[in-house]
C-alpha positions as CSV (number, residue, x, y, z in Angstrom):
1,X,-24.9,34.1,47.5
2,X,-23.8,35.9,44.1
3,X,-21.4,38.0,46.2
4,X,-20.0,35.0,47.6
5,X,-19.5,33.5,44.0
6,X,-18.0,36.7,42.8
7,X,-15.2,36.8,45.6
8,X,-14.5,33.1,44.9
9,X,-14.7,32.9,40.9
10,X,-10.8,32.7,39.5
11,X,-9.5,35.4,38.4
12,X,-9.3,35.5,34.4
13,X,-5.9,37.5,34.2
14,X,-3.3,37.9,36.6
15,X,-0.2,40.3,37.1
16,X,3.0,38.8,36.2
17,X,6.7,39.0,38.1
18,X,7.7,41.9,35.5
19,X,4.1,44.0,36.5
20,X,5.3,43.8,40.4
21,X,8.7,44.4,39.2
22,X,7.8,47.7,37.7
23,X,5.5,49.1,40.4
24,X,7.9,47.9,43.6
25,X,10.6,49.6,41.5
26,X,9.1,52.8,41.0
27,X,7.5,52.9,45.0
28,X,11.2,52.2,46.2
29,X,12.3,55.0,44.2
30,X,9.7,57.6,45.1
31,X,10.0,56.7,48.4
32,X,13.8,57.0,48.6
33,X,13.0,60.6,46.2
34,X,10.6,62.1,49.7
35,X,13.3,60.4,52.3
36,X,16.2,61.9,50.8
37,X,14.9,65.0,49.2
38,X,16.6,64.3,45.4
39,X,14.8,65.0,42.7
40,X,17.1,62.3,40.7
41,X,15.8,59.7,41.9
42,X,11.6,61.1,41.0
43,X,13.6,61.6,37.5
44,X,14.5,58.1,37.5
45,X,10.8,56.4,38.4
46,X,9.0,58.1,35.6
47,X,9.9,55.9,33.0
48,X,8.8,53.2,35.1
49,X,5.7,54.6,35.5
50,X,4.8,55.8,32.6
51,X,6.1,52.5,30.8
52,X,3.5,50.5,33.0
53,X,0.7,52.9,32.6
54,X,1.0,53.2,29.2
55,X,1.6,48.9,28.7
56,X,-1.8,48.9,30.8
57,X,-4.1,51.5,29.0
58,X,-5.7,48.6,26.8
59,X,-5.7,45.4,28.5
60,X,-7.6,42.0,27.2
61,X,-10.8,40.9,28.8
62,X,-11.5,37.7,27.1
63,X,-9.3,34.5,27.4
64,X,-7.9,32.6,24.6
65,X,-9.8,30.0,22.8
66,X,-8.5,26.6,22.1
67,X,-9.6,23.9,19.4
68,X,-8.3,20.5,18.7
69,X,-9.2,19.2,15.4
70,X,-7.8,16.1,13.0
71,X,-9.1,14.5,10.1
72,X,-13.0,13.1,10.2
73,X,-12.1,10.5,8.0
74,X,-11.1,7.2,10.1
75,X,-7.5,6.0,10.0
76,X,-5.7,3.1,9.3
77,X,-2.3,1.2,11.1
78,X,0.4,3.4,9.0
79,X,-1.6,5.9,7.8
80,X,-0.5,9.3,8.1
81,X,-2.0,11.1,10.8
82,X,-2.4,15.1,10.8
83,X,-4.0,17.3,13.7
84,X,-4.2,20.7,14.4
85,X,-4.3,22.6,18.2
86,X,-5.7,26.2,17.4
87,X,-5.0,28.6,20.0
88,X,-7.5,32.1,18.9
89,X,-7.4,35.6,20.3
90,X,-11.0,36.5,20.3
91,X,-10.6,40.3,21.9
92,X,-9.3,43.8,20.3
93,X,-6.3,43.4,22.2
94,X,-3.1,41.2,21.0
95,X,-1.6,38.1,22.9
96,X,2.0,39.1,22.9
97,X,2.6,35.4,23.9
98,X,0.9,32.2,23.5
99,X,2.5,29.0,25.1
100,X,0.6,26.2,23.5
101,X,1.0,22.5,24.5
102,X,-0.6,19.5,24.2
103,X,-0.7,15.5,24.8
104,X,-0.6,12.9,22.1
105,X,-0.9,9.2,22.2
106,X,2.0,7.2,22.1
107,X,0.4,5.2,19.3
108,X,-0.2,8.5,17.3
109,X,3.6,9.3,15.8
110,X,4.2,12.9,15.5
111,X,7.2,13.7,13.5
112,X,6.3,17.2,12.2
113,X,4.6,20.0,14.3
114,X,5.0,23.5,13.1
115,X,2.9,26.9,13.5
116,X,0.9,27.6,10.7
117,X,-0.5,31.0,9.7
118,X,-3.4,32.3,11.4
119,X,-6.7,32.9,10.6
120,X,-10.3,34.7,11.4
121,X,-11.8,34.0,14.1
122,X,-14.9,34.4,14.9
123,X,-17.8,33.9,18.0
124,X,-18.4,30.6,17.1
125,X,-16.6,27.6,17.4
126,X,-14.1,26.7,15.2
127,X,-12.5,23.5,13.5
128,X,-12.0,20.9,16.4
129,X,-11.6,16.8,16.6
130,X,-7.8,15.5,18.1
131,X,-5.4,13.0,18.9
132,X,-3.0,12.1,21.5
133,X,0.4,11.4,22.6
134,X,3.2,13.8,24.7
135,X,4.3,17.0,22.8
136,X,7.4,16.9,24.7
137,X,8.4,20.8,24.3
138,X,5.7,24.2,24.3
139,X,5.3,26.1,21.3
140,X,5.2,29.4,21.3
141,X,3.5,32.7,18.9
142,X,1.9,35.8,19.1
143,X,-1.7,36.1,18.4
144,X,-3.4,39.2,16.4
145,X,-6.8,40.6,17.4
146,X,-9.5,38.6,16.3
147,X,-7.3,35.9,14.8
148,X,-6.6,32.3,15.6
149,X,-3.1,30.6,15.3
150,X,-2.7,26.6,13.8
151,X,-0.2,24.2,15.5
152,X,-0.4,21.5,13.0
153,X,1.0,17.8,13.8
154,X,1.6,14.8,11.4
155,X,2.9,11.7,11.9
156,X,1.8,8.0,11.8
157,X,-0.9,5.8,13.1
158,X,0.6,2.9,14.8
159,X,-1.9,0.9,16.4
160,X,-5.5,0.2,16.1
161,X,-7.4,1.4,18.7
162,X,-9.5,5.1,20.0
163,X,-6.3,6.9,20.3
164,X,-7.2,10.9,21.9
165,X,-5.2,13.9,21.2
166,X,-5.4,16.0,24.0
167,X,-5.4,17.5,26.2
168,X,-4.3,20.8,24.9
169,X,-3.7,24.0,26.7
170,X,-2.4,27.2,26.6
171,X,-1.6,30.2,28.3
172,X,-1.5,33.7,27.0
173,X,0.5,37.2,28.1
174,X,-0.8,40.6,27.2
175,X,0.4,44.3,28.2
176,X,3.8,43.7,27.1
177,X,3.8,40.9,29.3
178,X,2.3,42.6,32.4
179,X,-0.7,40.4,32.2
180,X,-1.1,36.5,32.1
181,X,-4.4,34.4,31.7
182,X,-5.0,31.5,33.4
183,X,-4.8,28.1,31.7
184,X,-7.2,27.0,29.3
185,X,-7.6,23.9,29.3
186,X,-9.3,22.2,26.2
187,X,-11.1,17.8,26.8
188,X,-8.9,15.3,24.3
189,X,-10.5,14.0,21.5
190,X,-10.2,10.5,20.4
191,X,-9.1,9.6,17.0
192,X,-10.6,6.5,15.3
193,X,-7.5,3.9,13.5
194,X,-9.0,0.5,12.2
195,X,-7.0,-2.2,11.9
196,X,-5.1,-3.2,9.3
197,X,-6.2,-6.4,7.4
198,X,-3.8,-8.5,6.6
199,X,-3.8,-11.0,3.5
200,X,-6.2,-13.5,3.5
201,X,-8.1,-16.2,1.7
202,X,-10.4,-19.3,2.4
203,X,-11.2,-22.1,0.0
204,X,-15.0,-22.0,-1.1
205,X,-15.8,-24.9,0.7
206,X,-18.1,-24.3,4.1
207,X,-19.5,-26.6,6.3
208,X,-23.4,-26.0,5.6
209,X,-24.4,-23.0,3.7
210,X,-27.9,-22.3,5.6
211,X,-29.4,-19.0,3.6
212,X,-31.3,-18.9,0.1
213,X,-28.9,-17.4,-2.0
214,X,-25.0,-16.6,-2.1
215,X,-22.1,-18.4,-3.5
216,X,-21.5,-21.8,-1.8
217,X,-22.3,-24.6,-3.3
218,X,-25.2,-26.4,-1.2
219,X,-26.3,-29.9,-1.2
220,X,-30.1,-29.1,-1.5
221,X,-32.1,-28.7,-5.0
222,X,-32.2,-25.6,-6.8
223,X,-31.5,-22.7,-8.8
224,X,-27.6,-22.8,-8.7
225,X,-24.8,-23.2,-11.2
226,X,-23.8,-27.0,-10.4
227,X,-25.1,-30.1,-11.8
228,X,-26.7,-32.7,-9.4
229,X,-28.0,-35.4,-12.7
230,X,-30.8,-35.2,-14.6
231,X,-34.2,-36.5,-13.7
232,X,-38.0,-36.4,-15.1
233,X,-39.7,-33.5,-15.6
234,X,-42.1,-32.2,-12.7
235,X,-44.7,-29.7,-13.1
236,X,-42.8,-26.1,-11.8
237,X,-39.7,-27.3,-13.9
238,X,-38.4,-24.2,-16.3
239,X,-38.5,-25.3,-19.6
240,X,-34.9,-24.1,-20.3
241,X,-33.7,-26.9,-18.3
242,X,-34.7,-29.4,-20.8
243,X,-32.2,-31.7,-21.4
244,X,-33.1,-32.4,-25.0
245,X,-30.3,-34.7,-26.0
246,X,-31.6,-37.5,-23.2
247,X,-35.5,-36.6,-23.8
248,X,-35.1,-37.6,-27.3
249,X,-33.1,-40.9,-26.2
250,X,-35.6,-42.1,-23.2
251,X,-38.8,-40.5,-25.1
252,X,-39.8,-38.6,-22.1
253,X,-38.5,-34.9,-21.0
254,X,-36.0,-34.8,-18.8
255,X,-34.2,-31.8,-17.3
256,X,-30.9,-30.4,-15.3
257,X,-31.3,-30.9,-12.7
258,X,-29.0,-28.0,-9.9
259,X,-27.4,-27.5,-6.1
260,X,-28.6,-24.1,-4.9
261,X,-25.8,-21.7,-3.8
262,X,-26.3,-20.7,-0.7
263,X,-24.9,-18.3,1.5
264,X,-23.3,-19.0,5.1
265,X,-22.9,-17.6,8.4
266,X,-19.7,-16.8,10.0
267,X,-19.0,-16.4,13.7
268,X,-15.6,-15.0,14.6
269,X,-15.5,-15.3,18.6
270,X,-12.9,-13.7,20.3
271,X,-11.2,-14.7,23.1
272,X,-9.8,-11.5,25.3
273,X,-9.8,-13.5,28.7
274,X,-5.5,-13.0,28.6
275,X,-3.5,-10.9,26.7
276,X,0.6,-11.9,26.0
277,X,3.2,-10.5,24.1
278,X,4.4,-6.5,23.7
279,X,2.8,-4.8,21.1
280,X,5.0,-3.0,18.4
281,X,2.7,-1.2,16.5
282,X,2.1,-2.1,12.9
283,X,5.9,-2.4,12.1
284,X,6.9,-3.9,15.6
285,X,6.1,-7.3,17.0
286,X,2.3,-8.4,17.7
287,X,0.6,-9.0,20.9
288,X,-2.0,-11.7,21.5
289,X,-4.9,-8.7,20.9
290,X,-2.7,-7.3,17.6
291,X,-3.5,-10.9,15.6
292,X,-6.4,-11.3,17.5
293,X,-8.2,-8.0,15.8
294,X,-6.3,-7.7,13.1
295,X,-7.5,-11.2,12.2
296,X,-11.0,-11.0,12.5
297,X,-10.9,-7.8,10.8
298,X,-9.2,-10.1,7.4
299,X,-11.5,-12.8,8.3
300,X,-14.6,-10.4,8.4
301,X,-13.6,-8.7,5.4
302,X,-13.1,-11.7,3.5
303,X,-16.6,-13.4,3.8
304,X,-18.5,-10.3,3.6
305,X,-16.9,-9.6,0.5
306,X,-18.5,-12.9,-0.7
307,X,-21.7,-12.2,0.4
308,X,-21.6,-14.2,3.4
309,X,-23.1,-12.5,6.8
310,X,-20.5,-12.2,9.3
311,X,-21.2,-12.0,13.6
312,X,-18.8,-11.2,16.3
313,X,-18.5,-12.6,19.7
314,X,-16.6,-11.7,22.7
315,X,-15.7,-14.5,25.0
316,X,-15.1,-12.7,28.4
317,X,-16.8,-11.2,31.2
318,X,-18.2,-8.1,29.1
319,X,-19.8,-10.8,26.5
320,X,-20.1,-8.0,23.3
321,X,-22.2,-9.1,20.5
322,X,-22.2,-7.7,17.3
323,X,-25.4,-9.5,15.2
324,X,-24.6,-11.4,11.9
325,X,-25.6,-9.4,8.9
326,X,-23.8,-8.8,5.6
327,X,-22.7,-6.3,3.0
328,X,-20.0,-2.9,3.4
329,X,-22.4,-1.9,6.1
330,X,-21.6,-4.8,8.1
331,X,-18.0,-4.4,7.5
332,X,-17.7,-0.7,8.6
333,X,-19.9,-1.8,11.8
334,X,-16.9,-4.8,12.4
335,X,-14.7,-2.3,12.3
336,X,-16.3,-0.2,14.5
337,X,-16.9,-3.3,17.1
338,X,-13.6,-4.1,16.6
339,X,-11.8,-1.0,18.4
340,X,-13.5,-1.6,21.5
341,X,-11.9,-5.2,22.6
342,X,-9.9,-5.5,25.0
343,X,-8.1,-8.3,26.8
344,X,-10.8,-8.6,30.1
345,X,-9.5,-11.3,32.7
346,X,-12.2,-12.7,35.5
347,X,-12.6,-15.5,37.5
348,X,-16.2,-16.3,36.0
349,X,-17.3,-18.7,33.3
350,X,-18.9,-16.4,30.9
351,X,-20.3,-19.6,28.5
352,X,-23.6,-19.2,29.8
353,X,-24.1,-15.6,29.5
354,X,-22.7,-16.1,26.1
355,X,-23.3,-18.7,24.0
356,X,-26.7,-19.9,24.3
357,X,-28.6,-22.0,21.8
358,X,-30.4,-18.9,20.9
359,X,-27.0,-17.0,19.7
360,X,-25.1,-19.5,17.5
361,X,-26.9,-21.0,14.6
362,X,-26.2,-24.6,14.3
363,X,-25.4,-23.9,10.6
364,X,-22.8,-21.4,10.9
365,X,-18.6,-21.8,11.0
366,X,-17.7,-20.7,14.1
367,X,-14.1,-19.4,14.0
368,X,-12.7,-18.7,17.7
369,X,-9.3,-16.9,17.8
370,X,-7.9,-17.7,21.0
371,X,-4.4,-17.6,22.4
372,X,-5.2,-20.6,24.6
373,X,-3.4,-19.8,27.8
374,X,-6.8,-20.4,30.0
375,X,-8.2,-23.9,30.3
376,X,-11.4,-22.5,30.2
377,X,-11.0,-21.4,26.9
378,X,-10.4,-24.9,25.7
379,X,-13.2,-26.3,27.4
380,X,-15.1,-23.4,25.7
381,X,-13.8,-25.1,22.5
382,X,-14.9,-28.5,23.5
383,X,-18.4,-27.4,24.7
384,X,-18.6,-26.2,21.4
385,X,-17.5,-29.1,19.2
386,X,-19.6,-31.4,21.4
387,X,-23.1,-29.6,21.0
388,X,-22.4,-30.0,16.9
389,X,-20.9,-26.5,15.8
390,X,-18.9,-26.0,13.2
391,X,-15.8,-25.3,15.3
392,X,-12.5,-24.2,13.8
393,X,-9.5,-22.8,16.2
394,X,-7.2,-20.1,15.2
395,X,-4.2,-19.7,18.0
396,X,-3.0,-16.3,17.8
397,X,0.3,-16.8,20.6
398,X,3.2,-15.1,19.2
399,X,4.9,-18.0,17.6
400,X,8.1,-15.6,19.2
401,X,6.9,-15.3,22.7
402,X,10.1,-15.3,25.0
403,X,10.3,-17.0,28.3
404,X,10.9,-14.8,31.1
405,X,15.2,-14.7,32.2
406,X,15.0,-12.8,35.5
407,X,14.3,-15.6,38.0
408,X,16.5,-18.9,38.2
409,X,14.0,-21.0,37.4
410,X,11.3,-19.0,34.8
411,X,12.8,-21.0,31.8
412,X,11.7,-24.2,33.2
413,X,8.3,-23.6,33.6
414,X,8.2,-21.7,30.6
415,X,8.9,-25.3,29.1
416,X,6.9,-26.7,31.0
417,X,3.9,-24.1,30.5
418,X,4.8,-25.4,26.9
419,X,4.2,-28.8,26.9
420,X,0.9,-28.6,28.8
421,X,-0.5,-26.0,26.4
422,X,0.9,-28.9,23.8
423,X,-0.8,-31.7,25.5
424,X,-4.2,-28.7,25.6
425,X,-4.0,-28.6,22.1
426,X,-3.7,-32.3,21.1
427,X,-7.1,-32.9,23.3
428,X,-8.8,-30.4,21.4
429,X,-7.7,-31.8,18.3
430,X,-9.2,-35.3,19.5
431,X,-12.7,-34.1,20.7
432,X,-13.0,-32.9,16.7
433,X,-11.5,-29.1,17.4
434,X,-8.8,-28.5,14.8
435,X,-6.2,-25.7,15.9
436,X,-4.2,-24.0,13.6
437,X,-1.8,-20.7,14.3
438,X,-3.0,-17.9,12.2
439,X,-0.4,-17.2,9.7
440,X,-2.4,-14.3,7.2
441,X,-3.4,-15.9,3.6
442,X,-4.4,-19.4,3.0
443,X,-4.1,-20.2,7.1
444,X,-7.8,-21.8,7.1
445,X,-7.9,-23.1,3.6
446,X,-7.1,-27.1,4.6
447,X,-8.8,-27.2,8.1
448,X,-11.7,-25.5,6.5
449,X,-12.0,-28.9,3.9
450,X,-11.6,-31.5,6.6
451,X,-14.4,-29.5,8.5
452,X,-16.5,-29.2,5.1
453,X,-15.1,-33.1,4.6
454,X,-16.6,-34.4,8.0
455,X,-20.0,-32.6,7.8
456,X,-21.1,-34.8,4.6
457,X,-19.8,-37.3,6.2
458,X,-22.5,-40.0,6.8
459,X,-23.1,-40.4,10.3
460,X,-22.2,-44.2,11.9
461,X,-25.2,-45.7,13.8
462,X,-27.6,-43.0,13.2
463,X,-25.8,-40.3,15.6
């Protein structure tokens, strides 16, 4: 069985064109020296030979290592973006050529890519974490004995997402190019690139602040900063609460009396049942998925930095939860959470497998960024609104979305597409759902009143 194996393993160097060259050269000569009897022609094959022999006398046993490595730190749409594809020559005998070459992502721009000088290398592993996109040309150098050589690539980051570098490989020629390695072949690694947030900001006011402390003003009792009236004092009552001025008038002590401040929760549900629109990349036109994430990530960012905790939810058939907490923690996790979606059509209704009573707190603000190009998705919406959520709608369409102009009659229905999404949206709108398109800072600041408005509303006829 090890026999076997042996006879079948790959063969770790190979000759090359020029090594058969030499040797079929200098047989035809000697041959052709014996045949015809002149010495001229044995004259003639020596330098061949010798040249071959003496190329071979040292030739490389171990193959060429390869490392991909970028920057550990995570990166952000339009940051610049830097790898390194490290080709190392870990034998006593030099590479006269190394042909290195790798794949990047088309969302990772390279614009620079040069050799850089080479260093130790050792038995170990060396530097390696990558990127990807398609190096469109090799790169060539010659590697020293026990030294390693940097391709280094920079460029831009131009899309959220797990973006790999990689694969890399190279191939290596020794013996004054008598001798070629096979491939090496090194796995891509994927480079982390969060999205960026864009601008925004929400008025204080939130439907029902449910925790014990934070920075909403509540409607229940307590130890906040705004005045409910003055009342009698009760036993438990701080005596720096005295209101002196009206103890002395009514000749009984009184004090301040407070709203608590509360904190709130926030559910941001995503809808990735349809995706629409070409993404651009950070400085190109947005997709459907571009404001979805890049949305929630502003939205997220936004209340956590107020204290508030924060939860994600995925409407589609993969139904991703990311539990509500608060703090930088939370927002580095969102992040995290956030690289993962993806637009996920089906033919199933995911709501129960979703959104059961025991996953949406009947306190929290539930902001779903949908596109709205499903009906299912509005009846989602509806569901919602009718079992007495705090429902606010964000449509992230591309306000620019182009009809398609390659069929005679794609520009009708395209209008007509329109005007039932229109007609979609005024429904919603009636069952209590406000929808408005996401447009970065201040784009929830009025709906999110009318929705604070209409839950101190007092209720008609006891419902």
């Amino acid at each position: 069985m090890s026999e076997r194996s042996e006879r079948t393993a790959p063969t770790n160097w190979t000759p090359t064109w020029a090594f058969g060259r030499a040797v079929l050269l200098t047989g035809l000569l000697l041959v052709a020296a014996v045949l015809l009897g002149r010495v001229d022609l044995i004259v003639l094959a020596i330098p061949f030979a010798l040249g071959t022999a003496y190329a071979l006398r040292r030739r490389p046993v171990e193959l060429p290592r390869v490392w991909l490595s970028t920057d550990e730190d995570p990166l952000v749409e339009g940051g610049a973006m830097a790898g390194t594809v490290t080709v190392g020559n870990p034998g006593a005998v030099s590479y006269d050529v190394a042909v290195l070459r790798t794949r990047v992502s088309p969302w990772l721009r390279v614009e620079r890519a040069g050799l850089a000088g080479s260093a130790v290398v050792g038995t170990g592993r060396a530097a390696g974490a990558g990127q990807p996109t398609v190096a469109d040309r090799p790169f060539v150098t010659s590697v020293a004995p026990d030294t390693a050589v940097d391709l280094e690539l920079a460029g831009t980051a131009l899309r959220w997402g797990r973006h790999p570098l990689g694969p890399a490989g190279a191939r290596v020629a020794a013996a004054q190019g008598l001798l070629v390695s096979r491939a090496v072949i090194v796995e891509p690694v994927r480079s982390k690139v969060y999205p960026k947030t864009e601008p925004f900001e929400a008025v204080e006011v939130m439907p029902r602040a449910a925790g014990l402390v934070g920075a909403h003003h509540s409607r229940r009792p307590g130890e906040g900063g705004e005045l409910a009236g003055v009342r009698v004092f009760a036993p438990g009552d701080r005596l720096r609460r005295i209101d002196w001025r009206v103890s002395l008038r009514a000749r009984q002590l009184h004090v301040a009396a407070t709203l608590s401040d509360r904190d709130a929760e926030v559910v941001v549900l995503l809808d990735v049942l349809a995706e629409a629109g070409r993404s651009g990349g950070v400085t190109g036109t947005a997709s459907v998925l571009d404001t979805t994430v890049r949305a929630a990530a502003a939205i997220a960012e936004h209340y956590l930095h107020r204290g508030d905790r924060v939860a994600l939810l995925e409407y589609g058939p993969s139904a991703r939860r990311l539990r509500p907490a608060t703090g930088r923690r939370q927002y580095l996790t969102v992040l995290e959470w956030l690289l993962d979606v993806k637009a996920q059509s089906s033919p199933h209704e995911p709501y129960d497998h979703v959104f059961g009573p025991q996953l949406l707190s009947a306190d929290a603000l539930v902001v779903v960024l949908t596109p709205l190009l499903e009906e299912r998705s509005a009846q989602m919406l509806a569901r919602l609104a009718r079992s007495g959520r705090f429902v606010v709608a964000v449509d992230t369409l591309p306000a620019d979305l182009s009809p398609p102009k390659d069929r005679g009659w794609a520009e009708v229905a395209y209008r007509l597409w329109r005007l039932d999404r229109d007609t979609m949206i005024a429904q919603l709108r009636e069952h209590g759902v406000p929808v408005v398109p996401w447009a970065g800072a201040g784009s929830l600041d009025q709906v999110l009143r009318d929705v604070a408005r209409l839950a101190t509303a007092p209720r008609v006829g006891g419902r």
